[in-house]
N, C-alpha and C positions, 0 to 999 in steps of 0.2 A: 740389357736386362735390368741393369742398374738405377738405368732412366725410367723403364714400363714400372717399375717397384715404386719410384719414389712419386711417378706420377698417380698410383693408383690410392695409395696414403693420402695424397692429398685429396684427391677426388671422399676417399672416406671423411676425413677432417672438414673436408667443405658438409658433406651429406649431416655428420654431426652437428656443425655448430647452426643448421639450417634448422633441424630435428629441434636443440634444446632453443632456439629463439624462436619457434611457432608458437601463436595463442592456440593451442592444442590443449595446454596442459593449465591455464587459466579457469579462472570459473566464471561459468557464463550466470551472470548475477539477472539475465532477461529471463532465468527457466522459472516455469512454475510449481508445483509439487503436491500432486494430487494424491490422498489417501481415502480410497472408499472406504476401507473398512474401518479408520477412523473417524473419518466423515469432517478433514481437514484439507485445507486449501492452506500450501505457505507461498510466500511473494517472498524478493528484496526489495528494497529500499533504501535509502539514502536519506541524512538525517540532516534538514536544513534550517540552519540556526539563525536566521531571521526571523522565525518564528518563536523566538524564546522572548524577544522584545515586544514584536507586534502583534496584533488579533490576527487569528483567522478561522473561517470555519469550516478551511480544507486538511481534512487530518493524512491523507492518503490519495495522491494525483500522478497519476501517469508525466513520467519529467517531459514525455514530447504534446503533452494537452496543451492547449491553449491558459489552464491555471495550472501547467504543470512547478512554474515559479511561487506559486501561491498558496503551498502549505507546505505541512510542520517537515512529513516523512515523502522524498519525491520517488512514485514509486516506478520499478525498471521494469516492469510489464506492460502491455500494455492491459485498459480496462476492457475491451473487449474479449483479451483473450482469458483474463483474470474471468468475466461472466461466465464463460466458455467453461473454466473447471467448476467453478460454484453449480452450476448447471448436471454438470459430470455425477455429482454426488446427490443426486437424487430428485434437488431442491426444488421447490415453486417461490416462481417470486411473488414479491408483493402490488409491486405495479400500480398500486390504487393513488400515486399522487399528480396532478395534471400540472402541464405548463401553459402559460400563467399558473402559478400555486399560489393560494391564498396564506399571508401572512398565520405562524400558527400550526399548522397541516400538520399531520404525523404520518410517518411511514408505518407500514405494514411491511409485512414478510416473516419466514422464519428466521427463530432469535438462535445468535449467535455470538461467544463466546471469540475476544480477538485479543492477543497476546503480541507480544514486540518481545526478541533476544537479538543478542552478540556477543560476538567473541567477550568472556571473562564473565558473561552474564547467560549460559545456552540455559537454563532454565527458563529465562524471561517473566517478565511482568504484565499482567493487563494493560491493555490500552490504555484505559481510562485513566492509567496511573500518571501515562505520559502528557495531561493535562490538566493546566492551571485555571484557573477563572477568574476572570477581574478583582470578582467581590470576596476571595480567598476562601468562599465557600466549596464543599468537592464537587467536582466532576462526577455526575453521574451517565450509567449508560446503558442502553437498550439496545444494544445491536442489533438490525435487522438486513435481510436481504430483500433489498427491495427493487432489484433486478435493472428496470428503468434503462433496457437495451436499446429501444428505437429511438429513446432518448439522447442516449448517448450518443449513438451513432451521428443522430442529427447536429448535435450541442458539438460533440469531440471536446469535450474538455478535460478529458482524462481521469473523472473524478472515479475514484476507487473504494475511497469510506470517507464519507463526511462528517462533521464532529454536531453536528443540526438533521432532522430531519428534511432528505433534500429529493426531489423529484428525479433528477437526471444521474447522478452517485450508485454504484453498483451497491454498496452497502452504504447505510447513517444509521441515526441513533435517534429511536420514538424516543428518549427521552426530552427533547426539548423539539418546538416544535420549527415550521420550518422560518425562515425570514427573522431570528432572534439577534442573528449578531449584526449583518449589513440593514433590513427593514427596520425593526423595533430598538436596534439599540440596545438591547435587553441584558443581552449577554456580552462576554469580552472571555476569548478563551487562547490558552497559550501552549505552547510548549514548556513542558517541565522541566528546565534546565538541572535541578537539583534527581531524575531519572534520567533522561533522555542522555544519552553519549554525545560526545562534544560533533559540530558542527563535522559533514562527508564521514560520519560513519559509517558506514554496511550495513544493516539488520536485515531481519528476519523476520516477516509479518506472518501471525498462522493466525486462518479463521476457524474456528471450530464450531461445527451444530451443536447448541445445548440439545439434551435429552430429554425429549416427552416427559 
């Protein structure tokens, strides 16, 4: 009896320690988070501090793209599925830029409001906050949704929100247009070391529809 008792203890003990070391109770930083009724889309990401040194004009890239290494925030969605909820909440894209794109171009779509939190900061700051510019003038920004899904599909390069007007990028920004930093040279744009949380942090990317 002695033996059935202490073997059925451990059999619990084993079921236990199996229970608390499943990724069951982790958080799955690949979910998305769709609110109709606020008419937001939130992503994670990961905050990669190579870009605090060097240019880039990938603000938000899927980390399994092919420029997934090649901006500021590498994000754990991916961009198709990311199009997938922006779609959900009502939206039309803009669609209007071709590839080849002429140096310049501007995107179209509806404009949108995009915010960066984390832990010690859930309030969070505008994007736009999270970037520097060569010539230390501000960062401006137009958010749009400019959809550019056969694109993507074709390119796979992850792009999520581009810091330029960009053809293949689920969102960019008509504020600048397209080809400014790699074509024209024009621009020079960074991450904000003095906002942005130190190199592998977590965040929390929310796009929000401005209002009519």
């Amino acid at each position: 009896m002695k033996k059935v008792l202490a073997f059925a203890l451990t059999l619990a003990m084993v079921f236990a320690l199996t229970a608390c070391g499943s990724n069951g109770s982790e958080e799955d930083y690949s979910v998305i988070t769709t609110d109709t009724a606020k008419q937001t889309v939130t992503i994670y990401a990961e905050v990669n501090g190579k870009y605090f040194t060097e240019s880039s004009r990938h603000g938000v890239v899927f980390k399994e793209g092919s420029n997934g290494e090649k901006c500021i925030f590498r994000g754990l969605c991916s961009e198709k599925e990311f199009y997938g909820a922006m779609i959900s909440l009502g939206l039309e894209p803009g669609d209007n830029l071709p590839v080849p794109c002429p140096d310049g171009a501007i995107i179209d779509g509806p404009k949108l409001d995009v915010t960066v939190s984390w832990d010690g900061n859930e309030e969070g700051v505008p994007f736009e906050e999270c970037i520097k510019t060569g010539d230390g003038k501000p960062y401006v920004a137009d958010w749009r949704f400019g959809g550019n899904i056969k694109k993507a599909y074709k390119a796979n390069t992850g792009c999520i929100l581009c810091i330029e007007s960009c053809p293949v990028g689920i969102c960019s920004n008509a504020a600048y247009g397209y080809g400014v930093i790699e074509n024209t040279k024009t621009q020079e744009f960074y991450g904000n070391d003095e906002v942005v949380p130190a190199d592998g942090t977590i965040v929390k990317i929310t796009f929000s529809v401005k209002a009519k």
